[in-house]
mmCIF file of the C-alpha atoms, coordinates in Angstrom:
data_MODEL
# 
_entry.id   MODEL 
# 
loop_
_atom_site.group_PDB 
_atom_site.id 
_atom_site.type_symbol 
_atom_site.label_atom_id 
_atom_site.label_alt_id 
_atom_site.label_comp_id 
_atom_site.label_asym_id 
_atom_site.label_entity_id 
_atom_site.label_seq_id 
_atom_site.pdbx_PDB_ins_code 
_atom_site.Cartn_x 
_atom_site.Cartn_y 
_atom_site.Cartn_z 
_atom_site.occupancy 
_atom_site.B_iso_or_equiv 
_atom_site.pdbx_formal_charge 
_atom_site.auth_seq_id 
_atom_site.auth_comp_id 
_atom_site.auth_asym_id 
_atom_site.auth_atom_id 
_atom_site.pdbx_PDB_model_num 
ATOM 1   C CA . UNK A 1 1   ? -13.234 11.730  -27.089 1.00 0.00 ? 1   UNK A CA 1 
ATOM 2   C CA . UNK A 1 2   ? -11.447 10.535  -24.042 1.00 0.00 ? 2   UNK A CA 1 
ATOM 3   C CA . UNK A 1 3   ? -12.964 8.980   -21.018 1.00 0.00 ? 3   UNK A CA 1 
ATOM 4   C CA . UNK A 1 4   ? -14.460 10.396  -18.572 1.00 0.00 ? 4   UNK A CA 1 
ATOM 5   C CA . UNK A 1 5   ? -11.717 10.411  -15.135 1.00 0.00 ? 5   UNK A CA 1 
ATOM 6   C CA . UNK A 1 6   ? -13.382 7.627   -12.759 1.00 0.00 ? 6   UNK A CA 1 
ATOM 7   C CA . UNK A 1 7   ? -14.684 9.199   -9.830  1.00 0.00 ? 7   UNK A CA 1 
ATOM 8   C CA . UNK A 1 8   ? -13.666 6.922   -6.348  1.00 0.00 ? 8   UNK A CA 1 
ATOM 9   C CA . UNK A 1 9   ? -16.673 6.669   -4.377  1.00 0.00 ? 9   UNK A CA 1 
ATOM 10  C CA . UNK A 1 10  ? -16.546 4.323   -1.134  1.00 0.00 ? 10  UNK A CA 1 
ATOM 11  C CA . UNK A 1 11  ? -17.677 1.555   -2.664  1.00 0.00 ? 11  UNK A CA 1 
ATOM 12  C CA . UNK A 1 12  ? -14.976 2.048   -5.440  1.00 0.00 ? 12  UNK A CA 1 
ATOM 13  C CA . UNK A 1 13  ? -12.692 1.992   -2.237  1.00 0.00 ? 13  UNK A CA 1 
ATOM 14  C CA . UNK A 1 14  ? -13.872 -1.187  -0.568  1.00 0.00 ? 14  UNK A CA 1 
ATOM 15  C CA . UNK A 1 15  ? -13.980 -2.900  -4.209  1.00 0.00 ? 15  UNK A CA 1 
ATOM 16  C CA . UNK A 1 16  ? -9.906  -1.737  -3.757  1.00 0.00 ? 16  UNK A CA 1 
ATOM 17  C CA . UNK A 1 17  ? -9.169  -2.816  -0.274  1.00 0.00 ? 17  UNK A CA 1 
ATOM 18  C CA . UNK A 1 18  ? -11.051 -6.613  -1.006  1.00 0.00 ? 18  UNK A CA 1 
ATOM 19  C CA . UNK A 1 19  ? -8.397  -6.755  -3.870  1.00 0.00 ? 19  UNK A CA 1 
ATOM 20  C CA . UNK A 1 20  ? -5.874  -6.228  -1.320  1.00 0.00 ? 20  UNK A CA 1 
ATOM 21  C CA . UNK A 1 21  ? -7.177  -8.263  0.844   1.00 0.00 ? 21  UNK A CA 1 
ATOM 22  C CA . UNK A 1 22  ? -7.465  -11.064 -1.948  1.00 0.00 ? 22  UNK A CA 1 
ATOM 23  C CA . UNK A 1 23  ? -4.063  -10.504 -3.875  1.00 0.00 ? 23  UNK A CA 1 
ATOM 24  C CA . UNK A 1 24  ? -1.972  -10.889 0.206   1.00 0.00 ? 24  UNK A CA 1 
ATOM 25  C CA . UNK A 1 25  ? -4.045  -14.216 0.895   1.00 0.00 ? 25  UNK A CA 1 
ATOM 26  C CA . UNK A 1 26  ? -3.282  -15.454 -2.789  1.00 0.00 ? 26  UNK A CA 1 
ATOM 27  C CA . UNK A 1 27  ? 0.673   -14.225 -1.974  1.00 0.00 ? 27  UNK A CA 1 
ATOM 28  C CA . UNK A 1 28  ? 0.974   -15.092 1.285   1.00 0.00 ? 28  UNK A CA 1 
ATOM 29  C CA . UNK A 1 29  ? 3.058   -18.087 0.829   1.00 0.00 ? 29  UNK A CA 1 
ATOM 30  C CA . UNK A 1 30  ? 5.591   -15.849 -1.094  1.00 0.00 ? 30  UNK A CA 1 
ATOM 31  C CA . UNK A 1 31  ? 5.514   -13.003 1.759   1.00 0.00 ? 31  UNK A CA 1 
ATOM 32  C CA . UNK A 1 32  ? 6.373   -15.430 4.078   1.00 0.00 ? 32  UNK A CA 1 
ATOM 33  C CA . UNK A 1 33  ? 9.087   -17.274 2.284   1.00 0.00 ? 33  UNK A CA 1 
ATOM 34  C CA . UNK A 1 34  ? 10.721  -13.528 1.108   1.00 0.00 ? 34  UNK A CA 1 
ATOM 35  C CA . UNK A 1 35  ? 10.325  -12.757 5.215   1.00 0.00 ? 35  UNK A CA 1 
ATOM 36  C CA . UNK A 1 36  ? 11.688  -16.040 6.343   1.00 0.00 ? 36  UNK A CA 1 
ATOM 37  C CA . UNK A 1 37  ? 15.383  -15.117 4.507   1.00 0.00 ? 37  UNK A CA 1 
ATOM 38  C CA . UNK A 1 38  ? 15.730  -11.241 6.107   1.00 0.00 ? 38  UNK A CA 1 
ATOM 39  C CA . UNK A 1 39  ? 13.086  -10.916 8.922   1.00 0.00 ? 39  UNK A CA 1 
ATOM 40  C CA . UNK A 1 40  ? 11.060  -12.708 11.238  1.00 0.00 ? 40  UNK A CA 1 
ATOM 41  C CA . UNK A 1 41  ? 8.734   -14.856 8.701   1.00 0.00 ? 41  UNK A CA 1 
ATOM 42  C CA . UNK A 1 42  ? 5.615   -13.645 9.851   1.00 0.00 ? 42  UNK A CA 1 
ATOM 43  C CA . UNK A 1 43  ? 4.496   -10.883 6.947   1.00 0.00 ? 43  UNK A CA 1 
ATOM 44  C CA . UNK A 1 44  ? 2.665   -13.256 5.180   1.00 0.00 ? 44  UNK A CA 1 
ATOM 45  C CA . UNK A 1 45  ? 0.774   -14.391 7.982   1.00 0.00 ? 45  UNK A CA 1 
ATOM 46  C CA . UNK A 1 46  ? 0.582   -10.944 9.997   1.00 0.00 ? 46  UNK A CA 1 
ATOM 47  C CA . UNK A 1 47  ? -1.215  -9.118  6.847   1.00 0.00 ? 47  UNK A CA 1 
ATOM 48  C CA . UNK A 1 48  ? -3.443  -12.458 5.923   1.00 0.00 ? 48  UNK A CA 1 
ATOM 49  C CA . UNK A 1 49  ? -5.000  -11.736 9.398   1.00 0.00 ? 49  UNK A CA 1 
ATOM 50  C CA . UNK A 1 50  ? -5.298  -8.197  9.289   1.00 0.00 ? 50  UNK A CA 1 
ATOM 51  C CA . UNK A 1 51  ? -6.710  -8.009  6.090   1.00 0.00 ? 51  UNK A CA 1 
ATOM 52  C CA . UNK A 1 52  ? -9.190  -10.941 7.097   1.00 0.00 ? 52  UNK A CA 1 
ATOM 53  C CA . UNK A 1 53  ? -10.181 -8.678  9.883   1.00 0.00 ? 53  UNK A CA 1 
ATOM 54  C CA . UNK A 1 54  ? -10.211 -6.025  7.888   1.00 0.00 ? 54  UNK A CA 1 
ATOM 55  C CA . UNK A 1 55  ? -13.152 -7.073  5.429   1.00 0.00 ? 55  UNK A CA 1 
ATOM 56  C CA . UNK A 1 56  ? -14.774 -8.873  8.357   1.00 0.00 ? 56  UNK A CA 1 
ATOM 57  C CA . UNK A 1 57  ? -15.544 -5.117  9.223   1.00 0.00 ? 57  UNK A CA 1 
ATOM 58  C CA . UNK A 1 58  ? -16.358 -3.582  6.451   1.00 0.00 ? 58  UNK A CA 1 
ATOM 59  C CA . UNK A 1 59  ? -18.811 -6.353  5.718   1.00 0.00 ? 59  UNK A CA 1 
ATOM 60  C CA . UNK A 1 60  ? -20.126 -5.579  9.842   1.00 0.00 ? 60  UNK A CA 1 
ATOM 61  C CA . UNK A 1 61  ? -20.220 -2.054  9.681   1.00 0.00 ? 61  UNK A CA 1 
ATOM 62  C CA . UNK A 1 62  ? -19.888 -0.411  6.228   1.00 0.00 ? 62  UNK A CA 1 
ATOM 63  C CA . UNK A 1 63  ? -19.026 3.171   6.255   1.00 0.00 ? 63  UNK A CA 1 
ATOM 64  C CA . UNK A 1 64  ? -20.585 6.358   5.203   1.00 0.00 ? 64  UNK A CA 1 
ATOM 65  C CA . UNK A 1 65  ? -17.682 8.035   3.363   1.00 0.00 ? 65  UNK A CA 1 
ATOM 66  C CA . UNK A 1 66  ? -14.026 7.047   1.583   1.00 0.00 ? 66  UNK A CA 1 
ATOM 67  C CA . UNK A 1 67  ? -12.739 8.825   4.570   1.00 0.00 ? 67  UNK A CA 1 
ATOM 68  C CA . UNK A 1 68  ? -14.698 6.550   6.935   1.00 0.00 ? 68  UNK A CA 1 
ATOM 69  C CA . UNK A 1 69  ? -13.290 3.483   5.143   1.00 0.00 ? 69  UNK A CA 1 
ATOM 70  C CA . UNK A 1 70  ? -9.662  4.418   5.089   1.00 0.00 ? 70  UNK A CA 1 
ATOM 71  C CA . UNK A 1 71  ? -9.883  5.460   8.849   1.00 0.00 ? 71  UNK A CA 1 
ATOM 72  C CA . UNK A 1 72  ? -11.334 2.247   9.559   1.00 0.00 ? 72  UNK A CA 1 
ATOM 73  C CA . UNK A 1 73  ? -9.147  0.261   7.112   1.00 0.00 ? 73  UNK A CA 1 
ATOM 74  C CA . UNK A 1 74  ? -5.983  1.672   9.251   1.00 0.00 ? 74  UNK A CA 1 
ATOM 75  C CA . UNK A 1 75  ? -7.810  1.317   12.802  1.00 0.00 ? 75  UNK A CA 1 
ATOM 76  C CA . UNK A 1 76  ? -8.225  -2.537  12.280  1.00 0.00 ? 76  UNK A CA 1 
ATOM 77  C CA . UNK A 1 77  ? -4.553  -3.063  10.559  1.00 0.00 ? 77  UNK A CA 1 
ATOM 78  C CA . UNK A 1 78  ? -3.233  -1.202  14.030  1.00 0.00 ? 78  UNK A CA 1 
ATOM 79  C CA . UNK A 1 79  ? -5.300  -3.278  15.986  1.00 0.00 ? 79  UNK A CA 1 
ATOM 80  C CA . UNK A 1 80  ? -4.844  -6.535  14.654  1.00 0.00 ? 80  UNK A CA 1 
ATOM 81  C CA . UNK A 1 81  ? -1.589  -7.198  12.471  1.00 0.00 ? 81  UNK A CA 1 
ATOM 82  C CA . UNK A 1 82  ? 1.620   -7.549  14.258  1.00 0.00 ? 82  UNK A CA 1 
ATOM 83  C CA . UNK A 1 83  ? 5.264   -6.374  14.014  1.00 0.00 ? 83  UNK A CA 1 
ATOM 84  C CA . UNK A 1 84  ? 6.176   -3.116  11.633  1.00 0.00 ? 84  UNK A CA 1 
ATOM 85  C CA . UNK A 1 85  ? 3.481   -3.833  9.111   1.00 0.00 ? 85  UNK A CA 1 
ATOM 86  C CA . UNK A 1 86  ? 0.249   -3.119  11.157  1.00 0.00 ? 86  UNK A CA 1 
ATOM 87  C CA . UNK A 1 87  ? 1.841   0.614   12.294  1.00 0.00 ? 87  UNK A CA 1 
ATOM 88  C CA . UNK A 1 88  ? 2.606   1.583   9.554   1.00 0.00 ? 88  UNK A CA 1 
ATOM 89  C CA . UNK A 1 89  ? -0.227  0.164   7.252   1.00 0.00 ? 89  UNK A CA 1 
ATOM 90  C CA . UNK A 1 90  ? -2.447  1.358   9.968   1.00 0.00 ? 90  UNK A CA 1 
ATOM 91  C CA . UNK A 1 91  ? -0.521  5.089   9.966   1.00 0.00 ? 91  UNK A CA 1 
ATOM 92  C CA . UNK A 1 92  ? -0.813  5.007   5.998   1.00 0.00 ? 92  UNK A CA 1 
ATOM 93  C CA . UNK A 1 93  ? -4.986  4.052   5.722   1.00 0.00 ? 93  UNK A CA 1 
ATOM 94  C CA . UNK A 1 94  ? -5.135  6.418   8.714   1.00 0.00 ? 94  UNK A CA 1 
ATOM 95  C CA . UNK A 1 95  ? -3.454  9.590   6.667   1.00 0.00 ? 95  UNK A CA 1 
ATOM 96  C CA . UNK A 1 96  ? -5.212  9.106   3.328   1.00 0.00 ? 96  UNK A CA 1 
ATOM 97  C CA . UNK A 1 97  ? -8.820  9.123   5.637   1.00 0.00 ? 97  UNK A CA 1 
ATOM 98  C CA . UNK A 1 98  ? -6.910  12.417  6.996   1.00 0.00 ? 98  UNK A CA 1 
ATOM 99  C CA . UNK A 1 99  ? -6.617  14.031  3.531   1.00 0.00 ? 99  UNK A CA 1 
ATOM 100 C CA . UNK A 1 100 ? -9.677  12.561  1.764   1.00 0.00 ? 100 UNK A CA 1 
ATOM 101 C CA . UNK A 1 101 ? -11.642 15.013  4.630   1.00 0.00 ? 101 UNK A CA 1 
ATOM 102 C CA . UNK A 1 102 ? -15.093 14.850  3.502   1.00 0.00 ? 102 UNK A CA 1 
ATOM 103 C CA . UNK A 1 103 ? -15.186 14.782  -0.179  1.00 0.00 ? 103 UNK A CA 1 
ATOM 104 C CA . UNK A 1 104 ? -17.135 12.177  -1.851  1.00 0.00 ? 104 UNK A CA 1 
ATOM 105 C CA . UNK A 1 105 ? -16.468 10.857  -4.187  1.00 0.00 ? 105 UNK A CA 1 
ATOM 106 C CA . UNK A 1 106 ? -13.060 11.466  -4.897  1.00 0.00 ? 106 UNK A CA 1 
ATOM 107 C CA . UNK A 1 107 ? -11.380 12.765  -7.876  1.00 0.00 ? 107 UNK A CA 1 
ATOM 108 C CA . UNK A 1 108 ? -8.348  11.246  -9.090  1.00 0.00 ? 108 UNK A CA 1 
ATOM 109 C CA . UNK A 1 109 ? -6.100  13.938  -8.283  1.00 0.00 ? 109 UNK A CA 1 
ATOM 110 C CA . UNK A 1 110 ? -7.789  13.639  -4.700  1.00 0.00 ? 110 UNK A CA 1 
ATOM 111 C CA . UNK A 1 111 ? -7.308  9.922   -4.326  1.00 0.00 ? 111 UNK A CA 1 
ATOM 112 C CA . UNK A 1 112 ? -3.452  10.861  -5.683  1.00 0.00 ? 112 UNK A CA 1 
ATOM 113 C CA . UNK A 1 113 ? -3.259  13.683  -2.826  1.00 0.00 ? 113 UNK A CA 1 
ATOM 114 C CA . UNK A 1 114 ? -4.465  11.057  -0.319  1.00 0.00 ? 114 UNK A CA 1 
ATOM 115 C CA . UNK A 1 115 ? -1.836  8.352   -1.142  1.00 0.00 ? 115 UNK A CA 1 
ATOM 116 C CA . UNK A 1 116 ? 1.219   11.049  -1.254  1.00 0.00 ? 116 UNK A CA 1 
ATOM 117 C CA . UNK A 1 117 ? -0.258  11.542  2.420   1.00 0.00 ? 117 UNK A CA 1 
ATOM 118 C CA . UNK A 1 118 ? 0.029   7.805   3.324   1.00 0.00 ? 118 UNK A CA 1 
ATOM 119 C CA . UNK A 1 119 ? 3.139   7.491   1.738   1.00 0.00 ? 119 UNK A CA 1 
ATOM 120 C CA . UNK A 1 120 ? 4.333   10.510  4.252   1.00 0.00 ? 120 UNK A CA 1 
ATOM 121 C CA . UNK A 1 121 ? 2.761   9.048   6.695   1.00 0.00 ? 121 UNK A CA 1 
ATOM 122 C CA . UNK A 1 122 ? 4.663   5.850   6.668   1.00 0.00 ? 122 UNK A CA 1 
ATOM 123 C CA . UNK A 1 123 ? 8.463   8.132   6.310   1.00 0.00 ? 123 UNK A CA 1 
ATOM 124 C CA . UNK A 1 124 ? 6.970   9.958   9.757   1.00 0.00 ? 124 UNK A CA 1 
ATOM 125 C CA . UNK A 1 125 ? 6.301   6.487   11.057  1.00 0.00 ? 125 UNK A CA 1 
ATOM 126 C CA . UNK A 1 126 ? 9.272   4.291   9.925   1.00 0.00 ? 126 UNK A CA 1 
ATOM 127 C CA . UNK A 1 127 ? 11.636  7.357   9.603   1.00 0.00 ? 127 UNK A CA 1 
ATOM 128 C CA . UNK A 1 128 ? 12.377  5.240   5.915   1.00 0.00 ? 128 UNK A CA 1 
ATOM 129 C CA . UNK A 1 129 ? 14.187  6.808   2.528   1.00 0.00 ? 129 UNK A CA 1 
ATOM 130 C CA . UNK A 1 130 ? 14.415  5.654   -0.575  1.00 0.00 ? 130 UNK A CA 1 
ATOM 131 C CA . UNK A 1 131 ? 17.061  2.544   -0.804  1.00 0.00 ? 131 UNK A CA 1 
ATOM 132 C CA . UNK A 1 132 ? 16.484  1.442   2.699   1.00 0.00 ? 132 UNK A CA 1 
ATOM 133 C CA . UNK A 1 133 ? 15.459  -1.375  1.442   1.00 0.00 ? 133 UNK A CA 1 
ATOM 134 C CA . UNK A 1 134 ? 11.537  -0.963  2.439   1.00 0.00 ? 134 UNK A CA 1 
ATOM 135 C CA . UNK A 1 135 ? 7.715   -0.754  1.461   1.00 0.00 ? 135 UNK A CA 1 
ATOM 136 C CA . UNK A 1 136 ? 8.737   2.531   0.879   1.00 0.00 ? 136 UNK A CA 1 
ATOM 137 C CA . UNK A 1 137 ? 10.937  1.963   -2.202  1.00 0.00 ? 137 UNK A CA 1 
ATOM 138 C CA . UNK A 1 138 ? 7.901   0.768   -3.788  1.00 0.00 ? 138 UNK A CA 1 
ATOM 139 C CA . UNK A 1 139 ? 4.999   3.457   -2.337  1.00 0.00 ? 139 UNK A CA 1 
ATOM 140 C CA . UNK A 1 140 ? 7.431   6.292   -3.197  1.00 0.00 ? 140 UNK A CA 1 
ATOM 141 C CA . UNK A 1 141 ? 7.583   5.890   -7.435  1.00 0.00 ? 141 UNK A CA 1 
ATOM 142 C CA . UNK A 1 142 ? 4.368   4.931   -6.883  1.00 0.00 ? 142 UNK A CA 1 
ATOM 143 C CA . UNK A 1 143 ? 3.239   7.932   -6.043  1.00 0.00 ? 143 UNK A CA 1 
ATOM 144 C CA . UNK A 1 144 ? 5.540   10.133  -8.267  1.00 0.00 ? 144 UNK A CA 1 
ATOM 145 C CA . UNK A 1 145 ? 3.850   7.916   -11.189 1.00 0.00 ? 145 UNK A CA 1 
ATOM 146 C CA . UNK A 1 146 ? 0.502   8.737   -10.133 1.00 0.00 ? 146 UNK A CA 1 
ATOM 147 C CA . UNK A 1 147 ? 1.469   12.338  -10.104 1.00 0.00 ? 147 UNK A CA 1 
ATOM 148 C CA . UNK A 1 148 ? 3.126   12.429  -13.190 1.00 0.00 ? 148 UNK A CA 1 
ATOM 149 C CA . UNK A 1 149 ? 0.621   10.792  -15.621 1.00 0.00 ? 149 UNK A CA 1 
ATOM 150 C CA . UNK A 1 150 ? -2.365  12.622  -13.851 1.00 0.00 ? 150 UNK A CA 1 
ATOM 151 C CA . UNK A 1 151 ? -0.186  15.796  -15.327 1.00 0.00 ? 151 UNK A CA 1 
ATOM 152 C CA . UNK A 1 152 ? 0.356   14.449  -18.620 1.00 0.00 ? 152 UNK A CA 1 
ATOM 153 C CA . UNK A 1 153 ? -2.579  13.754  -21.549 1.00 0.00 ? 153 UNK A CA 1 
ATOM 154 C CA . UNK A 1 154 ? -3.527  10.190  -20.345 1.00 0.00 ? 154 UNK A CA 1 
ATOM 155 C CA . UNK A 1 155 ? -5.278  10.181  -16.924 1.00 0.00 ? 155 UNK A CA 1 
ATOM 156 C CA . UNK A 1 156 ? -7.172  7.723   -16.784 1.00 0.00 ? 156 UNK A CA 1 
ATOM 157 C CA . UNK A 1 157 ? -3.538  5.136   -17.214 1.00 0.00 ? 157 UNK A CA 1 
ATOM 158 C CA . UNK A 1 158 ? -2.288  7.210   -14.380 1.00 0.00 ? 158 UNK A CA 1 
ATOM 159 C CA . UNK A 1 159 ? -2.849  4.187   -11.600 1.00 0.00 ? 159 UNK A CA 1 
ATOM 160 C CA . UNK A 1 160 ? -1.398  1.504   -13.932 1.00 0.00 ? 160 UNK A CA 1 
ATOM 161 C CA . UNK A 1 161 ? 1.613   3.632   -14.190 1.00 0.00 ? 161 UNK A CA 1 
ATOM 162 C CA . UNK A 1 162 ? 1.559   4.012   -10.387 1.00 0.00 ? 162 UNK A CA 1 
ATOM 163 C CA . UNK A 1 163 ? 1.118   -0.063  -9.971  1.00 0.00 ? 163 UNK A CA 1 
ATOM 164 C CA . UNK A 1 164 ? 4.155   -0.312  -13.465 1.00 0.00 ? 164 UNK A CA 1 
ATOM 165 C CA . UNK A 1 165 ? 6.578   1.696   -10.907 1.00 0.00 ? 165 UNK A CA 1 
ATOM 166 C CA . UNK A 1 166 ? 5.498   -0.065  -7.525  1.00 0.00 ? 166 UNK A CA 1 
ATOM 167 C CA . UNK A 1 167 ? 6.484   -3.193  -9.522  1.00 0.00 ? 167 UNK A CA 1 
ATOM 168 C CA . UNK A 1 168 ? 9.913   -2.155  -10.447 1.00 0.00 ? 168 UNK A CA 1 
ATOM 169 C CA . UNK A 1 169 ? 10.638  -0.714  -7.173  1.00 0.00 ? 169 UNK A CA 1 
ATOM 170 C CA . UNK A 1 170 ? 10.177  -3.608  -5.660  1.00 0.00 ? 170 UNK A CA 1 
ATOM 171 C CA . UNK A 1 171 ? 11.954  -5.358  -7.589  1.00 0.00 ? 171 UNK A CA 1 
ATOM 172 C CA . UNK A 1 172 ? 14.582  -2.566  -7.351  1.00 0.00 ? 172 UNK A CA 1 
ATOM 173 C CA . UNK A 1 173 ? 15.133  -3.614  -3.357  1.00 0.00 ? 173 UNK A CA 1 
ATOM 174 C CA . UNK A 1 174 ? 16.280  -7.065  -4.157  1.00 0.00 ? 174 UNK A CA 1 
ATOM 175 C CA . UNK A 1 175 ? 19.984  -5.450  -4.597  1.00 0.00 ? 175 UNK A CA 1 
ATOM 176 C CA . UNK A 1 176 ? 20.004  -3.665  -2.064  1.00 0.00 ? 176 UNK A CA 1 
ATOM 177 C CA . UNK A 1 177 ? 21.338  -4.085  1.864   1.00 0.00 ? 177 UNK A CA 1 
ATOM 178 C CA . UNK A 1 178 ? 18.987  -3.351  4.514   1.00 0.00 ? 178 UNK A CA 1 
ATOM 179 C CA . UNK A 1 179 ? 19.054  -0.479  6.307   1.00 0.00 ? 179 UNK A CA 1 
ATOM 180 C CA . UNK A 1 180 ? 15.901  -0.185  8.455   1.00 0.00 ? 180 UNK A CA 1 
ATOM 181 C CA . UNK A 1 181 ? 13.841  -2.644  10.583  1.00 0.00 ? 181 UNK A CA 1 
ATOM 182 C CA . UNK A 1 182 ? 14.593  -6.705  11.373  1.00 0.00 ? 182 UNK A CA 1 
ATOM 183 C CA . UNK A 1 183 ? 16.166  -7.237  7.888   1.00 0.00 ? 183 UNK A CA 1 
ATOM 184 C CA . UNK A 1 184 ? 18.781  -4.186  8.868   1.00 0.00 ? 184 UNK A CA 1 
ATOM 185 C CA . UNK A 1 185 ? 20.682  -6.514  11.037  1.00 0.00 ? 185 UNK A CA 1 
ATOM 186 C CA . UNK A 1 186 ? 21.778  -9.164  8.760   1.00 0.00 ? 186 UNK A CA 1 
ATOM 187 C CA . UNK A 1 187 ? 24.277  -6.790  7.132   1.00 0.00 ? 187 UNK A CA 1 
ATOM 188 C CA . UNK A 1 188 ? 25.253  -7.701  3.335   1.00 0.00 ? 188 UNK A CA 1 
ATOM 189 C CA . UNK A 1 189 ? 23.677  -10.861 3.809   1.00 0.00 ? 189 UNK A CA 1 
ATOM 190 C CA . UNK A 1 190 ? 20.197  -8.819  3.418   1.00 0.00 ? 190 UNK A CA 1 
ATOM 191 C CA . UNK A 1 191 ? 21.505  -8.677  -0.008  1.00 0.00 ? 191 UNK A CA 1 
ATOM 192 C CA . UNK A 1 192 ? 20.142  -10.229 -2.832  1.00 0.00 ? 192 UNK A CA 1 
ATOM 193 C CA . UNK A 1 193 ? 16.556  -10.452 -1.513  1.00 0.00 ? 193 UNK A CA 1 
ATOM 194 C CA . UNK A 1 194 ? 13.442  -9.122  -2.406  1.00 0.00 ? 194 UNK A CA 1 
ATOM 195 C CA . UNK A 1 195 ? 11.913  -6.744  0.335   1.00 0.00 ? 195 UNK A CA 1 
ATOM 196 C CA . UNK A 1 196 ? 8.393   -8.993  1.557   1.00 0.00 ? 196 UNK A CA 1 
ATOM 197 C CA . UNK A 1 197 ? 7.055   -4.992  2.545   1.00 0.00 ? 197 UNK A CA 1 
ATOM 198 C CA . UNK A 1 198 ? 8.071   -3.789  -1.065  1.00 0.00 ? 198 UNK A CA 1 
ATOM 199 C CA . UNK A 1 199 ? 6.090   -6.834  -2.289  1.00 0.00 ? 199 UNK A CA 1 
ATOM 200 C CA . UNK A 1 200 ? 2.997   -6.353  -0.641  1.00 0.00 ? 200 UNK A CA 1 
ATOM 201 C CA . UNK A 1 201 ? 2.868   -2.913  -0.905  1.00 0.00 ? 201 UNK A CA 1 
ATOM 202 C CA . UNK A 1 202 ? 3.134   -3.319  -4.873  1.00 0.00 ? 202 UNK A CA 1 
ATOM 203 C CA . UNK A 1 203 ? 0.263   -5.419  -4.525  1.00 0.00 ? 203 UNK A CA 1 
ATOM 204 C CA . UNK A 1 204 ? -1.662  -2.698  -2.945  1.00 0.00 ? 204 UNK A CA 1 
ATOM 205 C CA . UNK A 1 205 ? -0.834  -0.317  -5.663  1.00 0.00 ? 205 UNK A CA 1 
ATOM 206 C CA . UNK A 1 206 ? -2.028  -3.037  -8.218  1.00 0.00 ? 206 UNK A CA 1 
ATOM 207 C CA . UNK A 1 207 ? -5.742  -3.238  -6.708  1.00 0.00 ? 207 UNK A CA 1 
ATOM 208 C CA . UNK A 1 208 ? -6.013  -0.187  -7.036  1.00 0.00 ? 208 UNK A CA 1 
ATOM 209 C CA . UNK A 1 209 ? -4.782  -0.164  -10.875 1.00 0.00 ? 209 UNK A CA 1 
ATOM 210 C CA . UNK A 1 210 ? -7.128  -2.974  -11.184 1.00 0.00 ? 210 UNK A CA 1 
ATOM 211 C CA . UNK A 1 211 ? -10.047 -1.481  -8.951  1.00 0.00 ? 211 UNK A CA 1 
ATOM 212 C CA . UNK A 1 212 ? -10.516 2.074   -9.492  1.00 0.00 ? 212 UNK A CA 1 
ATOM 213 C CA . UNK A 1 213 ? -9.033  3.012   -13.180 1.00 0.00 ? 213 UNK A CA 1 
# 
């Protein structure tokens, strides 16, 4: 008999975002030195603090509901990390709080819904498409992953699908030349590198693989 689908409660959810948190202070070095050759060398840093800040909350005032959580998640990232990445973290948390409305827990095919909305959130945000050489190249097969094995017989390996496709979408951007945000400006020479946003957002995909499957 197969497993029973997880169900994502809000403590499944904070168990996801301390992973997060975790994997970008255990990467930061590498954000920073994959920033420092096609943007402004401060990702590394800039999520390290908003993800500090981030758990520093939870831990202060943990909320009710997974909606509560991810509007809180993106209200601190806004508040606290700076350059591209807090915006449009902040506008992603803030649109899977959005569509999780008030179910608890969450479903799987809920939790998917919520993360297509995030991922939407961040195109309306940083007006990105696939190839631009952003987090989006990795949230977008991401999510078409997720989508696709939650429609096929194995469910329950839908999220390490999701995290198998982040991975090679970010690793898809290293080709590529820039076309949005500070890396945009260096031309062909943005060639060649790995996108830092790609990166960290593959790590977010892979807490959740490792958190909530």
């Amino acid at each position: 008999m197969a497993d029973e689908p997880v169900a994502i409660d809000t403590a499944a959810l904070d168990r996801w975002i301390r992973a997060f948190a975790a994997a970008i202070a255990d990467n930061e070095e590498q954000l920073t030195r994959l920033d420092s050759a096609i943007g402004d060398a401060d990702h590394g840093a800039n999520m390290v603090r908003g993800m500090k800040a981030v758990v520093a909350k939870l831990a202060e005032s943990p909320p009710a509901n997974p909606a509560a959580l991810l509007k809180q998640v993106g209200m601190t990232l806004v508040g606290t990390v700076g350059g591209a990445s807090g915006p449009l973290y902040g506008t992603f948390f803030l649109r899977m709080a959005t569509a999780a409305g008030d179910a608890e827990p969450l479903d799987q095919a809920a939790f998917a819904a919520a993360l297509r909305a995030g991922v939407d959130g961040v195109v309306a945000r940083g007006k990105a498409e696939a190839g631009d050489k952003t987090m989006y190249d990795a949230l977008a097969p991401a999510v078409d992953a997720l989508d696709a094995a939650l429609g096929g017989e194995d469910a329950n390996g839908a999220l390490r699908a999701a995290a198998d496709a982040a991975a090679a979408g970010r690793d898809a951007t290293t080709p590529l030349q820039a076309r949005k945000g500070r890396a945009s400006y260096l031309g062909e020479r943005s060639v060649g590198h790995q996108d830092p946003g790609a990166t960290s957002a593959a790590l977010l995909i892979e807490a959740a693989a490792e958190t909530l499957a």
